[in-house]
N, C-alpha and C positions, 0 to 999 in steps of 0.2 A: 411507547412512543408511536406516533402514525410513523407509515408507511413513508410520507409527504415529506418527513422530518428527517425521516433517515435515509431520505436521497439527496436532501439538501446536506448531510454532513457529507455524502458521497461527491456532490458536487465542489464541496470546498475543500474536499483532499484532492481530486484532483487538479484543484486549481492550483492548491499549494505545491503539490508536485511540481508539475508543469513548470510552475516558474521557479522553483528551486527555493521556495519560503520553506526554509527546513524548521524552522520554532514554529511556524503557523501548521504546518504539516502535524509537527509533534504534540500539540496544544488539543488534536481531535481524540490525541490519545489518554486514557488511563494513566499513571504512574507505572502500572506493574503489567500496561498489556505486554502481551504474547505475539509476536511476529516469525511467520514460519513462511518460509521461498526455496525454492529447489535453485537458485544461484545461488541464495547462502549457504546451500549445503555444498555447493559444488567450488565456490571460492574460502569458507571457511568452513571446511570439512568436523572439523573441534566441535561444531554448533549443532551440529546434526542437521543443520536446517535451520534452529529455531533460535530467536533473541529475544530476552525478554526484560521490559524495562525499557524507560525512554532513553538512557543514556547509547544501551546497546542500539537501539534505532537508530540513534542520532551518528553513530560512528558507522553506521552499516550505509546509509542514503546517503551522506556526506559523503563517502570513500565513492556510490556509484556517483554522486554528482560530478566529481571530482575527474574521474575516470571516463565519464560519458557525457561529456557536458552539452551533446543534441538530446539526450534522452528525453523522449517524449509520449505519452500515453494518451490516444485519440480514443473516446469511450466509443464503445457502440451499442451494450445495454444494461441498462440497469434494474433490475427489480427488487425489492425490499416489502419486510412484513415489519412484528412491531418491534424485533430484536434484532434484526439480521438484513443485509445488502449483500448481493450476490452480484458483482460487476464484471462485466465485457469489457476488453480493452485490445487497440492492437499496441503491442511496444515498438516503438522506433528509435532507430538508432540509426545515424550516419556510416555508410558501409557497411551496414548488416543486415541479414534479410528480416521482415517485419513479423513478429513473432505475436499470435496470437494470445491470449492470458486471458485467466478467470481468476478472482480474487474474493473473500467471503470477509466482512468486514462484520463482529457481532459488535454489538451495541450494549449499553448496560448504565440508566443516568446518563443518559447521555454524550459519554466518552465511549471510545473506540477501545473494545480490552482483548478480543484479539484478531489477529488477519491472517488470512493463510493464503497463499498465491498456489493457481496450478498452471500448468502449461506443458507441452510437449517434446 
């Protein structure tokens, strides 16, 4: 896939995030992607980090929506080749300080099959 292509699926997850469209959000995905986050490891310690399968996502983003419901993610860069999105973000959240993140989004057919968040 270009480049062009896989910053426009980058752009409609974050859109979908943003506004809390959890099925539009989950729809970028694979069936059997892989999602690995150092809050998942740190709220549901069991997981190591990592969920795999849309259903696990689906209970992992609902519970933050749920829980954080200013959550919001302001990009600031994107760059992409012909398999892979490598995204800037800052995360915001209401009374917390604004936590910078990088997230690697690989592509495959064009569903999302797995994502890995880093941050400090």
């Amino acid at each position: 896939m270009s480049p062009e292509t896989l910053q426009s699926i980058a752009f409609r997850w974050f859109e979908a995030f943003n506004t809390k469209q959890l099925e539009k959000l989950l729809a970028l995905y694979d069936d059997e992607a892989q999602h690995f986050s150092p809050k998942l490891k740190i709220r549901q310690p069991e997981t190591n980090g990592l969920v795999v399968g849309k259903e696990a996502m689906r209970n992992w983003w609902q519970d933050a929506f749920d829980r954080l419901p200013s959550l919001h993610y302001k990009v600031t860069s994107l760059t992409a080749n012909t398999d892979r999105i490598f995204m800037e973000y800052i995360r915001q959240v209401d009374g917390e300080e604004d936590m910078l993140v990088a997230e690697v989004l690989e592509v495959r057919d064009g569903k999302i099959i797995a994502s890995r968040v880093y941050h400090g």
